[in-house]
MOPAC internal coordinates of N, CA, C and O (Angstrom, degrees):
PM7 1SCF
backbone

  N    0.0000 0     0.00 0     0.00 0    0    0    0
  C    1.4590 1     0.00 0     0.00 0    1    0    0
  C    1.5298 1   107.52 1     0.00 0    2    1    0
  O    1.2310 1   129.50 1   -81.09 1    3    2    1
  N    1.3169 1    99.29 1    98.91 1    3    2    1
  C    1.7632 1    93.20 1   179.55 1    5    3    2
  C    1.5636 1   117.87 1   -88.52 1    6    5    3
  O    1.2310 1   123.94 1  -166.29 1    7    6    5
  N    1.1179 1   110.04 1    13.71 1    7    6    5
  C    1.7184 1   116.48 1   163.27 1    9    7    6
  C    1.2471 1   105.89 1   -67.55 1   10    9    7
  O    1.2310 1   112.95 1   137.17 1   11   10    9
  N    1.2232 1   130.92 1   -42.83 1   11   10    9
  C    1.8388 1   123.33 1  -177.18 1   13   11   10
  C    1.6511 1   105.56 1   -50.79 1   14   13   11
  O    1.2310 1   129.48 1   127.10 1   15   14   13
  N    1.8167 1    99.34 1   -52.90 1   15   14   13
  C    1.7303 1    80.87 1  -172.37 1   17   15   14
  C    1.4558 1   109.31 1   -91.88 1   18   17   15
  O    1.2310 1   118.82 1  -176.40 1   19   18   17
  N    1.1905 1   119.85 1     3.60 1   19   18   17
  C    1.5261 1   111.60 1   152.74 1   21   19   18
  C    2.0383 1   111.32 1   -55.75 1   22   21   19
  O    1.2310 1   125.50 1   126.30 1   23   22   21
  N    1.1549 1   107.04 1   -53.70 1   23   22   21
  C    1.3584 1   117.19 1   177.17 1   25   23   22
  C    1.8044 1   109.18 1   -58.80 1   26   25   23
  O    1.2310 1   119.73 1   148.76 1   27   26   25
  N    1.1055 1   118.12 1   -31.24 1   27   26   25
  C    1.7659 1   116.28 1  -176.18 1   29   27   26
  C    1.0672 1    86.58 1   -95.76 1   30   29   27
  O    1.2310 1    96.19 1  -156.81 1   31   30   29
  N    2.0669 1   159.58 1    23.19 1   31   30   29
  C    0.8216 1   132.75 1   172.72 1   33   31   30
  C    1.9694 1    88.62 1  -106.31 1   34   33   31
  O    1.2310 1   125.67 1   139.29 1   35   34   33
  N    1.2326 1   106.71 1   -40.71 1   35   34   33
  C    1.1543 1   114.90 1  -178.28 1   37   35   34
  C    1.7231 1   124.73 1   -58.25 1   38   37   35
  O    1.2310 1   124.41 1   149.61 1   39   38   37
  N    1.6105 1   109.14 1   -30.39 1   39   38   37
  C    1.1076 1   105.52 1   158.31 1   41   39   38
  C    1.6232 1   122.98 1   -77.50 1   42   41   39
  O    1.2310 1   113.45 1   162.74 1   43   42   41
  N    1.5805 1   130.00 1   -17.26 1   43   42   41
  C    1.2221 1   118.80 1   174.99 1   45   43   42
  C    1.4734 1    95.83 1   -78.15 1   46   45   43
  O    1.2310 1   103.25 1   121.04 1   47   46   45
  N    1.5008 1   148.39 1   -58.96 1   47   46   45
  C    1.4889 1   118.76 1   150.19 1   49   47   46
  C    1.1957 1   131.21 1    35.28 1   50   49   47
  O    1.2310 1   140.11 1    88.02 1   51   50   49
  N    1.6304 1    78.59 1   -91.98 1   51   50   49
  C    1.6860 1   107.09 1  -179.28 1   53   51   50
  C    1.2055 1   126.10 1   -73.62 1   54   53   51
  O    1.2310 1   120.82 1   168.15 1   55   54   53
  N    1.5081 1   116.04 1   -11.85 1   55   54   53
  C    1.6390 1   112.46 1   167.04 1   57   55   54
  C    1.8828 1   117.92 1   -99.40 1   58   57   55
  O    1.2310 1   120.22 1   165.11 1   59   58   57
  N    1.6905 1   117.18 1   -14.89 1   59   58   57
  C    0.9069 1   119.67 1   143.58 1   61   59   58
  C    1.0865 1   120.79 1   -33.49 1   62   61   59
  O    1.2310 1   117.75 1   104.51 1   63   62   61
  N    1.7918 1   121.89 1   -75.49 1   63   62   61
  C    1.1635 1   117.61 1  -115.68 1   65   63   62
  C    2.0096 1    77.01 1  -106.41 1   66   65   63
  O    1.2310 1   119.49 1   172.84 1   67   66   65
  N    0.9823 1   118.59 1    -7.16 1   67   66   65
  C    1.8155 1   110.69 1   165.12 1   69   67   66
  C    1.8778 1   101.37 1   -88.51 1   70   69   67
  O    1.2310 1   114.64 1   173.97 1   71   70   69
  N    1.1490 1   127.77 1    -6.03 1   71   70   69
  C    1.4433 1    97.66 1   144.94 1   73   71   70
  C    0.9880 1   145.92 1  -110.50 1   74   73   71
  O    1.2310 1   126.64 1  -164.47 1   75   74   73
  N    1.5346 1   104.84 1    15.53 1   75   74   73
  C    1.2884 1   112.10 1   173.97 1   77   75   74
  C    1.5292 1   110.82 1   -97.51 1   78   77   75
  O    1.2310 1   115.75 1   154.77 1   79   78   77
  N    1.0219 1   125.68 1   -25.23 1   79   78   77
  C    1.3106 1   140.33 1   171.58 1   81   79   78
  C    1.4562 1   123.55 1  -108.45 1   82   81   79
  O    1.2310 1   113.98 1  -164.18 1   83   82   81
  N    1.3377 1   129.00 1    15.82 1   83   82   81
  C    1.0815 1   139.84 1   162.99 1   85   83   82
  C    1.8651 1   132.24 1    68.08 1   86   85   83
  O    1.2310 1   131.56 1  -155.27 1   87   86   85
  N    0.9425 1    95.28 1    24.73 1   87   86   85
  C    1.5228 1   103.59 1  -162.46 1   89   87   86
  C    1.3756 1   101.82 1  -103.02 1   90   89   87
  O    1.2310 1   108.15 1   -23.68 1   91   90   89
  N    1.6118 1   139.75 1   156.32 1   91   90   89
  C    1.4516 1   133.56 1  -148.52 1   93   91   90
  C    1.7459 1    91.01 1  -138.28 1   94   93   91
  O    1.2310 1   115.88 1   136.51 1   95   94   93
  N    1.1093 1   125.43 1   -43.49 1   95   94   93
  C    1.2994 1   121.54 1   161.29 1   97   95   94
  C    1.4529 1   154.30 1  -132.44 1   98   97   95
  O    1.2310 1   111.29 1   -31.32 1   99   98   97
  N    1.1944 1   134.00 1   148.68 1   99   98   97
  C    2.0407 1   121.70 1  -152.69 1  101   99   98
  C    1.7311 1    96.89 1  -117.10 1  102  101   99
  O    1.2310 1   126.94 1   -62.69 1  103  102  101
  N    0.9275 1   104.26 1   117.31 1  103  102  101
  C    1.2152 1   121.45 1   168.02 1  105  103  102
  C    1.6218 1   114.34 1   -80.97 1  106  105  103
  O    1.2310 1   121.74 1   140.52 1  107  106  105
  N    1.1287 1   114.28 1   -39.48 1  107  106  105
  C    1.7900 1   127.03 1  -178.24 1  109  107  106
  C    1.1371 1   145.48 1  -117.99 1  110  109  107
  O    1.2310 1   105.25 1   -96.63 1  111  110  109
  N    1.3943 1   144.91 1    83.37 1  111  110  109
  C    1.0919 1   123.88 1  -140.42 1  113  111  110
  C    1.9589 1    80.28 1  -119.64 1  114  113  111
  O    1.2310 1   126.30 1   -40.68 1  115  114  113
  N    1.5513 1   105.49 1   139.32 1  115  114  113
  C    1.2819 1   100.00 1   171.87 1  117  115  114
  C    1.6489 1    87.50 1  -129.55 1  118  117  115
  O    1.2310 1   133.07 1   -27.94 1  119  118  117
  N    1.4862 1    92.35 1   152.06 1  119  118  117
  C    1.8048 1   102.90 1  -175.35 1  121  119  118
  C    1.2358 1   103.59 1  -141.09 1  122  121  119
  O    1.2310 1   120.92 1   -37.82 1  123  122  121
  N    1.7942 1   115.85 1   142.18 1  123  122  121
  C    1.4456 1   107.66 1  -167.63 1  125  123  122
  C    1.8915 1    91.59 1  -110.46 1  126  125  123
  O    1.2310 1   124.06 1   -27.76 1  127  126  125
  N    0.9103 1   109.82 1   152.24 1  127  126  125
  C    1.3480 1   105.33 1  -165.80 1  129  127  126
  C    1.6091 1    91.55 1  -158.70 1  130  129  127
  O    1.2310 1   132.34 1   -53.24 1  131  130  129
  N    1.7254 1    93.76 1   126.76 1  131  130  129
  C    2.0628 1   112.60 1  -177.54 1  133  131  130
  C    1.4170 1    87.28 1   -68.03 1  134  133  131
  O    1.2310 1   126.92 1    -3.03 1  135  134  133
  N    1.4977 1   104.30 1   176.97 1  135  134  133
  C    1.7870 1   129.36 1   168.01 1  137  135  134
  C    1.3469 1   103.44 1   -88.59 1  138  137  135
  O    1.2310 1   128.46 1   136.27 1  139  138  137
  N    1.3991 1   101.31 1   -43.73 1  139  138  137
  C    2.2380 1    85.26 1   159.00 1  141  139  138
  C    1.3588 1   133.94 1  -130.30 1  142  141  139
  O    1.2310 1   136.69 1  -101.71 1  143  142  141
  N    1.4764 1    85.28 1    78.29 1  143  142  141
  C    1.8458 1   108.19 1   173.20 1  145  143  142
  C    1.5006 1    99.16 1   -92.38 1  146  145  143
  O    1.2310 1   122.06 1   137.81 1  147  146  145
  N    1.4341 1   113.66 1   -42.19 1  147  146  145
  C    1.6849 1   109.27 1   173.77 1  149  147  146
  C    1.6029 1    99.35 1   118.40 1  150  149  147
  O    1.2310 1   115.44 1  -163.47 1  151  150  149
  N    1.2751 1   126.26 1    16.53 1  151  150  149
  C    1.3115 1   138.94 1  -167.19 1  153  151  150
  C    1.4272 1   104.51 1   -97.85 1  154  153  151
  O    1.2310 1   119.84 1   -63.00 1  155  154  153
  N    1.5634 1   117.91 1   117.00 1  155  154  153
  C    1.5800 1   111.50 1   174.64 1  157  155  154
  C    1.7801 1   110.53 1   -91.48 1  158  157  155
  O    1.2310 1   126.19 1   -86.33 1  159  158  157
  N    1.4131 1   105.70 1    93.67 1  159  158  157
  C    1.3823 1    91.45 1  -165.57 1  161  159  158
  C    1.4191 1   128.79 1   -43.36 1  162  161  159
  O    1.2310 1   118.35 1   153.95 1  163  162  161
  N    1.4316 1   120.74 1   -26.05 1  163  162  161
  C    1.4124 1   129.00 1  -160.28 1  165  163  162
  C    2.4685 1    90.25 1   -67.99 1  166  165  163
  O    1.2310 1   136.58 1   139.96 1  167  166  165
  N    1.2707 1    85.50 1   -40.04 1  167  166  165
  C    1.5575 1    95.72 1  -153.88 1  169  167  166
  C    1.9293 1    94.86 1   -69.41 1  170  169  167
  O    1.2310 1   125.91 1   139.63 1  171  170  169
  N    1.1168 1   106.24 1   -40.37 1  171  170  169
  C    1.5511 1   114.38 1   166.27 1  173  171  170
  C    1.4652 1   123.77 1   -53.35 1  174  173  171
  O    1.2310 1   120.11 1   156.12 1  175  174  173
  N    1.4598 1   117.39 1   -23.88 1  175  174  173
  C    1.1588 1   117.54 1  -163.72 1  177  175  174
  C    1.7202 1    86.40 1   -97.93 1  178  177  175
  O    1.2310 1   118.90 1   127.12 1  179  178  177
  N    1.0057 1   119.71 1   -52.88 1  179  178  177
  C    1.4068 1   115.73 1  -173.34 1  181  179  178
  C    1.4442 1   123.11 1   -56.71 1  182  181  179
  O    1.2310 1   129.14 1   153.21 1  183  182  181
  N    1.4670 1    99.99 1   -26.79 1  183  182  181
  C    1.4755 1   121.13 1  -178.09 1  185  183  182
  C    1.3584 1   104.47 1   -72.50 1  186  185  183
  O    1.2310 1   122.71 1   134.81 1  187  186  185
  N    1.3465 1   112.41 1   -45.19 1  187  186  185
  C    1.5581 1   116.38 1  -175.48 1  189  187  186
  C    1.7123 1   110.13 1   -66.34 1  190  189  187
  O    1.2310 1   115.25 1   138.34 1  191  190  189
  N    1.4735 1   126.61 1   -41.66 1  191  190  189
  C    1.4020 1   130.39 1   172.65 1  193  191  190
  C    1.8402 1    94.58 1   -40.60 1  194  193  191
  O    1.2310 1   130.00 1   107.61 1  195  194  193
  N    1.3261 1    98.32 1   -72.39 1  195  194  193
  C    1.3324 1   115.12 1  -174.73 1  197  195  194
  C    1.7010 1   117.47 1   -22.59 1  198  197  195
  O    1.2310 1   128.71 1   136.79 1  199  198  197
  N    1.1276 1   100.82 1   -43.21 1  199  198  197
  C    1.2966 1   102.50 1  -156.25 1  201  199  198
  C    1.8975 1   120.52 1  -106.31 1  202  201  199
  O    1.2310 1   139.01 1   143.46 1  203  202  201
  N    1.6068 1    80.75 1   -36.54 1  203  202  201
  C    1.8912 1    89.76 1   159.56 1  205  203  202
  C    1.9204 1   118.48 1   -81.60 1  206  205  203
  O    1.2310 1   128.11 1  -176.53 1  207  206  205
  N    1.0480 1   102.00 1     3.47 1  207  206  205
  C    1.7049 1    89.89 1   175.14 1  209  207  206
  C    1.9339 1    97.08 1   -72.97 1  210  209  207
  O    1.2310 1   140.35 1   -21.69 1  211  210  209
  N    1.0420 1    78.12 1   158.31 1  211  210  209
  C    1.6459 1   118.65 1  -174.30 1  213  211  210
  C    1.7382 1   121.42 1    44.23 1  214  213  211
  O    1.2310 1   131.81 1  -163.21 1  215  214  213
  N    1.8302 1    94.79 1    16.79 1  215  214  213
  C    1.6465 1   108.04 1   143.48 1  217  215  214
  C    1.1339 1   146.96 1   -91.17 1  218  217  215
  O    1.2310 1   115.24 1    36.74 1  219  218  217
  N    1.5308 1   126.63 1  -143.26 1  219  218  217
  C    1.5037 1   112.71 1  -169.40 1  221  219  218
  C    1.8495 1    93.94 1   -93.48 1  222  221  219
  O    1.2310 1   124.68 1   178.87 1  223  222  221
  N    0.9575 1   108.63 1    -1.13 1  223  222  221
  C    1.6191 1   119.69 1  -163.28 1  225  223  222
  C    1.7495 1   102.49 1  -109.23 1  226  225  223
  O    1.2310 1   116.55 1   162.09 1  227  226  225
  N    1.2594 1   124.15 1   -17.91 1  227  226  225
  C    1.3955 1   123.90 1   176.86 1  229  227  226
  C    1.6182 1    96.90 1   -48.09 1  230  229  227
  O    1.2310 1   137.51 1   -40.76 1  231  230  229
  N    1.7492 1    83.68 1   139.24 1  231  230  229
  C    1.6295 1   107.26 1   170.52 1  233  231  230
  C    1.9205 1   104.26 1    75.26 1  234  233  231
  O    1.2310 1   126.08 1   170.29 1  235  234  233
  N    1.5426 1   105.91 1    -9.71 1  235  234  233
  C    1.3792 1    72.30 1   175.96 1  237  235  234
  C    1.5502 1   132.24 1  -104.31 1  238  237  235
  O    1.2310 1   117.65 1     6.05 1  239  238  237
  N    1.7585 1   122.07 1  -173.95 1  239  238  237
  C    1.2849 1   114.11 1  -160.44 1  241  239  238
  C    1.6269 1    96.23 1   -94.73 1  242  241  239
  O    1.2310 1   134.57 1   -28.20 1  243  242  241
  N    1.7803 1    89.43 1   151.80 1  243  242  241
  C    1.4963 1   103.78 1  -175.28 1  245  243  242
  C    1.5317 1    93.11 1   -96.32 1  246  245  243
  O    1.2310 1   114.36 1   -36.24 1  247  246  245
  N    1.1664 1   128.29 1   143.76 1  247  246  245
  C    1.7690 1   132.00 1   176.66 1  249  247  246
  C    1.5072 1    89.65 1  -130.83 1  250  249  247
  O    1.2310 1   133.40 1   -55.66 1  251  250  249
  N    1.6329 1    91.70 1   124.34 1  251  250  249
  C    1.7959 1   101.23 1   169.17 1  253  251  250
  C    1.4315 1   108.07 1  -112.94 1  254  253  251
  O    1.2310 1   117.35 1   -53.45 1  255  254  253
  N    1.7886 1   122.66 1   126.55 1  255  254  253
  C    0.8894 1   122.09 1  -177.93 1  257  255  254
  C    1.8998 1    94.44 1  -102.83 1  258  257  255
  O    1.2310 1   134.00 1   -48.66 1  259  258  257
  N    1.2860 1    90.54 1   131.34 1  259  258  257
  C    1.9705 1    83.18 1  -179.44 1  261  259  258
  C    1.7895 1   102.10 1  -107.91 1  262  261  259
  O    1.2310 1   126.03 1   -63.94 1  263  262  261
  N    1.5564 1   106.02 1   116.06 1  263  262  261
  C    1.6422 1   100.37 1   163.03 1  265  263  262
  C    0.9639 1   122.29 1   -98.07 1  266  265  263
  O    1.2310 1   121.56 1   -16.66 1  267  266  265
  N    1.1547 1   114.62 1   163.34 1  267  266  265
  C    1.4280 1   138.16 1  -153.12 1  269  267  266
  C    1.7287 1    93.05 1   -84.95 1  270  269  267
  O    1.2310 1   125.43 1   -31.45 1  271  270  269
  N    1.4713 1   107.18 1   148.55 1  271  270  269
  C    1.6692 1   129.89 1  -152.37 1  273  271  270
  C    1.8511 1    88.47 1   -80.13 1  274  273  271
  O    1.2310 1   107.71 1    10.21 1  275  274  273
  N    1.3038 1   140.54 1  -169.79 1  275  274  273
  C    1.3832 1   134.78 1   134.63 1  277  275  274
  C    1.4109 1   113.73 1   163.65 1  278  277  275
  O    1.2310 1   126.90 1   -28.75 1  279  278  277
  N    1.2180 1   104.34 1   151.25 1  279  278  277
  C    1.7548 1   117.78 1  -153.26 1  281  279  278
  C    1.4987 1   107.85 1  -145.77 1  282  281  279
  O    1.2310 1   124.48 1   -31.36 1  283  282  281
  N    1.5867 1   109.00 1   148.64 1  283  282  281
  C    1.5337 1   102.66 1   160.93 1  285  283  282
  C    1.3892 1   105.52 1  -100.34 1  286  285  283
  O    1.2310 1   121.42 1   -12.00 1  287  286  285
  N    1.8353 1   114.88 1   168.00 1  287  286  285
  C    0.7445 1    90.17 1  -159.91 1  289  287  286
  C    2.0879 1    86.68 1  -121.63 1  290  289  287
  O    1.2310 1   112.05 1   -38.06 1  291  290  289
  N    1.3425 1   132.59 1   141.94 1  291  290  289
  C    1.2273 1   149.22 1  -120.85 1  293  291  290
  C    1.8190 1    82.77 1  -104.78 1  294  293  291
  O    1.2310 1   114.43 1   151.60 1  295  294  293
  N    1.0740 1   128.15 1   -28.40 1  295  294  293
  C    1.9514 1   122.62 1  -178.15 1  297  295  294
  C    1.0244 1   103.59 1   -85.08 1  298  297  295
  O    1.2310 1   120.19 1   122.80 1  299  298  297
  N    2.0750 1   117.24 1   -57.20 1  299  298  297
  C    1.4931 1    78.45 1  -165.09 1  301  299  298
  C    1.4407 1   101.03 1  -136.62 1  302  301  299
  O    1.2310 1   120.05 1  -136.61 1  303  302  301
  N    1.9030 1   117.51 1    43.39 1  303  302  301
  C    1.1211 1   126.49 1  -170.49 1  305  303  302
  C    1.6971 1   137.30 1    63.25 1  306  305  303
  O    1.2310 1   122.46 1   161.04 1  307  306  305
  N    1.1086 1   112.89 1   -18.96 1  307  306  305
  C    1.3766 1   115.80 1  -179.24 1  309  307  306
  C    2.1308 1   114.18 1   -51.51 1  310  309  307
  O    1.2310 1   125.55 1   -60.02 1  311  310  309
  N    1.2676 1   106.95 1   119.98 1  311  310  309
  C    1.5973 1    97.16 1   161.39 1  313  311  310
  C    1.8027 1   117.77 1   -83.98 1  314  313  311
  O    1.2310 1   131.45 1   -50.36 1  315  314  313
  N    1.2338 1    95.50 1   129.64 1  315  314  313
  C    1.1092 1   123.34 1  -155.91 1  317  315  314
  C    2.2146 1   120.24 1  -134.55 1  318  317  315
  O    1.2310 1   132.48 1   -47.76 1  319  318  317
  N    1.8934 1    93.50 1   132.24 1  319  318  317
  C    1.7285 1    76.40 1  -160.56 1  321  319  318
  C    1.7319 1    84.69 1   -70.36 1  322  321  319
  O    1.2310 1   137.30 1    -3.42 1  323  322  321
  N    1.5787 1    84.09 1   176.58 1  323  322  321
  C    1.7667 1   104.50 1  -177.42 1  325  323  322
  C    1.5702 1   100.04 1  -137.29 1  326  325  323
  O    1.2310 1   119.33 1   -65.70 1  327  326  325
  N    1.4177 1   118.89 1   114.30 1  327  326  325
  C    1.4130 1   127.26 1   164.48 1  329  327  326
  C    1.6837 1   136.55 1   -66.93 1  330  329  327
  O    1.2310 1   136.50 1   144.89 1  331  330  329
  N    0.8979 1    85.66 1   -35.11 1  331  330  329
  C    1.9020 1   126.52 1  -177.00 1  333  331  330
  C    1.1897 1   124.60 1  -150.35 1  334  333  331
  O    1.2310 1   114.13 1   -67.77 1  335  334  333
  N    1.0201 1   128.72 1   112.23 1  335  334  333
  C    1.5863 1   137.30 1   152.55 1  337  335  334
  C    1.3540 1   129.91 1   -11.09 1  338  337  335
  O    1.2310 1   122.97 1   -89.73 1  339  338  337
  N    1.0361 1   111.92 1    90.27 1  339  338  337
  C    1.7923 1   111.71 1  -175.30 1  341  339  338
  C    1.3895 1    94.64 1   119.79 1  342  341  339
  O    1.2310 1   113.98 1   151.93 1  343  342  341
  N    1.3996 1   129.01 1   -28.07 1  343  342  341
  C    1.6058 1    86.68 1   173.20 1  345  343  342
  C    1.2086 1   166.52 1    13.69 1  346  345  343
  O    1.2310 1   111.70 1   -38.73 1  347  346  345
  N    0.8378 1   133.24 1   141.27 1  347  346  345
  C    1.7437 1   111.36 1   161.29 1  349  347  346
  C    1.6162 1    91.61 1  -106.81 1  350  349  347
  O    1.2310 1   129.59 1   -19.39 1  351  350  349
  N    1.6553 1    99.11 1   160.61 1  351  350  349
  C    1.5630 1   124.52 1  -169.76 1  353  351  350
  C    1.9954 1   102.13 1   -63.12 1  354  353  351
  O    1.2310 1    97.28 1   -51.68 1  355  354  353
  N    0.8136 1   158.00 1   128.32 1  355  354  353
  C    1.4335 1   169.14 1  -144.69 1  357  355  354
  C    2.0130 1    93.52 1  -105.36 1  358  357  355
  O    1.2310 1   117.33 1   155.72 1  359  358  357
  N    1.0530 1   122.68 1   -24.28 1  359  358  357
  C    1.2011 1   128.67 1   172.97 1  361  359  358
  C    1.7098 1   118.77 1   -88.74 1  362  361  359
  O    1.2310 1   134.89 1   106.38 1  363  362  361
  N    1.3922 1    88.80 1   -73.62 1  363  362  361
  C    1.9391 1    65.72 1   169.12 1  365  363  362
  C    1.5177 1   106.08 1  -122.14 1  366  365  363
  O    1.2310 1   109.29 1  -145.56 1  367  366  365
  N    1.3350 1   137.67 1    34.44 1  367  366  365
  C    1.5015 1   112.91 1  -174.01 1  369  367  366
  C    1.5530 1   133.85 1   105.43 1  370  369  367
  O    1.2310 1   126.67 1   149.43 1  371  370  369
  N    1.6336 1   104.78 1   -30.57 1  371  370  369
  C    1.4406 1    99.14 1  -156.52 1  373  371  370
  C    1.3626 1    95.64 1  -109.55 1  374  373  371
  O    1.2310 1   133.74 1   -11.05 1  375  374  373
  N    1.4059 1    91.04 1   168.95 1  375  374  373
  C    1.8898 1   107.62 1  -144.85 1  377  375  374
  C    1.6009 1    86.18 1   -83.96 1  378  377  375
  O    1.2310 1   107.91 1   163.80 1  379  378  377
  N    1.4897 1   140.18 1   -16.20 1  379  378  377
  C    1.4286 1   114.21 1  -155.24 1  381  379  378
  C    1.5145 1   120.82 1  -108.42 1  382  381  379
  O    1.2310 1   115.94 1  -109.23 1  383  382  381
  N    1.4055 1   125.31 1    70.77 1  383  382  381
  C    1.4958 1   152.13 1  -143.46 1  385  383  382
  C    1.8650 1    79.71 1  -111.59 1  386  385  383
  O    1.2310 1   123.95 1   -62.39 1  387  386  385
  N    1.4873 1   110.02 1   117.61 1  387  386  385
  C    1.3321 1   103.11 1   167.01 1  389  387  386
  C    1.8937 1   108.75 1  -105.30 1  390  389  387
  O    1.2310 1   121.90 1   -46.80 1  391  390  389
  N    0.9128 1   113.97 1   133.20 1  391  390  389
  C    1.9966 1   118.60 1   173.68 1  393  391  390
  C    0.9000 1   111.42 1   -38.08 1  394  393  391
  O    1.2310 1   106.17 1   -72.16 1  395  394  393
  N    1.4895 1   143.29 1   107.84 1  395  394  393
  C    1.5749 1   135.26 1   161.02 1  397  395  394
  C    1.8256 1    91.64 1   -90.74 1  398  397  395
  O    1.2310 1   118.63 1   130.97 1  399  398  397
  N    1.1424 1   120.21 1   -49.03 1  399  398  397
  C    1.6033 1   120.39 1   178.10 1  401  399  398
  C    1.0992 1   132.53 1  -105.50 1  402  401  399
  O    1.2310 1    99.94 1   -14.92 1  403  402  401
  N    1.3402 1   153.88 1   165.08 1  403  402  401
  C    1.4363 1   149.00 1   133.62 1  405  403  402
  C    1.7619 1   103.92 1   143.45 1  406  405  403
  O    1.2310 1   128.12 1   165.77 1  407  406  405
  N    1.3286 1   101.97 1   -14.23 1  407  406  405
  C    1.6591 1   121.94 1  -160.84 1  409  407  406
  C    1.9595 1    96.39 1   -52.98 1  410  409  407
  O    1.2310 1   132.33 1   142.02 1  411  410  409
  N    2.1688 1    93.78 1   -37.98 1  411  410  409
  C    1.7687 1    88.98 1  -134.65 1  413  411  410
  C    1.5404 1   105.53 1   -81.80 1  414  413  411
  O    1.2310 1   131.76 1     5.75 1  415  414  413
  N    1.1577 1    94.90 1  -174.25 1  415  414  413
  C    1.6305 1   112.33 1   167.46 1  417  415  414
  C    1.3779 1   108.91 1  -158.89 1  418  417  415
  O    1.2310 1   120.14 1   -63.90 1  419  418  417
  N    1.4259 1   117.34 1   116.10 1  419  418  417
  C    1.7459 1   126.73 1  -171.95 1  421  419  418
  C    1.2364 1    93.27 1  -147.29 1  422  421  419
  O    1.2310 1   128.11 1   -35.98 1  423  422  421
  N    1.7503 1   102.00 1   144.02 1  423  422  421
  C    1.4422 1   113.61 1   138.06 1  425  423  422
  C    1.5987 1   118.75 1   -60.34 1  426  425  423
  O    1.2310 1   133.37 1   -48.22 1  427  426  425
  N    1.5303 1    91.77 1   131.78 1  427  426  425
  C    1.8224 1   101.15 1  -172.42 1  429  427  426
  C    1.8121 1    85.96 1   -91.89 1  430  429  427
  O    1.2310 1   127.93 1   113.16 1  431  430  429
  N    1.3378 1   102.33 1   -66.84 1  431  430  429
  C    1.5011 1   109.50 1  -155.24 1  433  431  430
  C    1.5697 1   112.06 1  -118.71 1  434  433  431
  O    1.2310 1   121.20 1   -11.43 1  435  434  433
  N    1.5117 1   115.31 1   168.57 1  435  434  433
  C    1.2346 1   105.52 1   143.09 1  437  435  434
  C    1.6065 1   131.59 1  -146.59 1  438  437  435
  O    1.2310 1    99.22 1    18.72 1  439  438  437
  N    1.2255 1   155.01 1  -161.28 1  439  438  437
  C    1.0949 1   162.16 1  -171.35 1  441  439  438
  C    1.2809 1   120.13 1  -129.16 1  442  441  439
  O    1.2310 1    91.77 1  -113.29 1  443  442  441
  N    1.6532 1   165.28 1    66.71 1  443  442  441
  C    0.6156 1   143.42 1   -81.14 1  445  443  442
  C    1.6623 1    96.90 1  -176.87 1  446  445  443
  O    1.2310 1   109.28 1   -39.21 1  447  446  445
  N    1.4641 1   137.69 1   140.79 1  447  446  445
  C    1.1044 1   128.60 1   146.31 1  449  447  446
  C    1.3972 1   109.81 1  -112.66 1  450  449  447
  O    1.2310 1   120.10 1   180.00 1  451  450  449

C-alpha cells in the first residue's frame, strides 16, 4: 500500500514547512489529487489518521480536492477530459490523447495554528 508512504511523505512536508515558518500545529491538510495519480483515496485517508497521530498534525482533517483527468488528443487535436488511461479521444476515436492533467498529487493548502 503505497498510500502510507505517500502519507509519511506528507508529514515530513508538514514538519518542514512548521519550521520554517513557525507554526506548532495543522488542523487542515487539503490535497489535490488527479483520477490517475494511482491514489486510492479511501486507503490514503486511513493511512493518513494512521500516520499523523502523535504529531504536529494529529487529529487533523484530510480535505481531498479531486481534479479533473485531461489530455490532448495527438489525430485531430481536440483537448479533451480523460477518465482512464488509454482511452480513446471522446472527439473522434483515436487512441493517441497525451495527459496534460490528472497525473498530480500536491498539497494545495493548509490549516495551521
Amino acid at each position: 500500500m503505497h498510500e502510507m508512504s505517500i502519507c509519511e511523505g506528507i508529514l515530513q512536508v508538514l514538519e518542514t514547512t512548521a519550521r520554517q515558518q513557525g507554526f506548532t500545529h495543522v488542523r487542515t491538510v487539503w490535497v489535490e489529487i488527479g483520477p490517475l495519480a494511482g491514489v486510492e483515496v479511501e486507503a490514503l485517508r486511513f493511512c493518513f489518521d494512521a500516520v499523523m497521530r502523535g504529531s504536529l498534525a494529529e487529529a487533523a482533517r484530510l480535505e481531498i480536492i479531486e481534479t479533473p483527468g485531461e489530455g490532448v488528443c495527438l489525430q485531430c487535436g481536440a483537448t479533451v477530459p480523460v477518465r482512464q488511461r488509454y482511452d480513446p479521444c471522446p472527439a473522434c476515436d483515436g487512441y493517441g490523447v497525451r495527459l496534460t492533467r490528472g497525473e498530480e498529487m500536491r498539497i494545495k493548502e493548509l490549516e495551521v495554528e
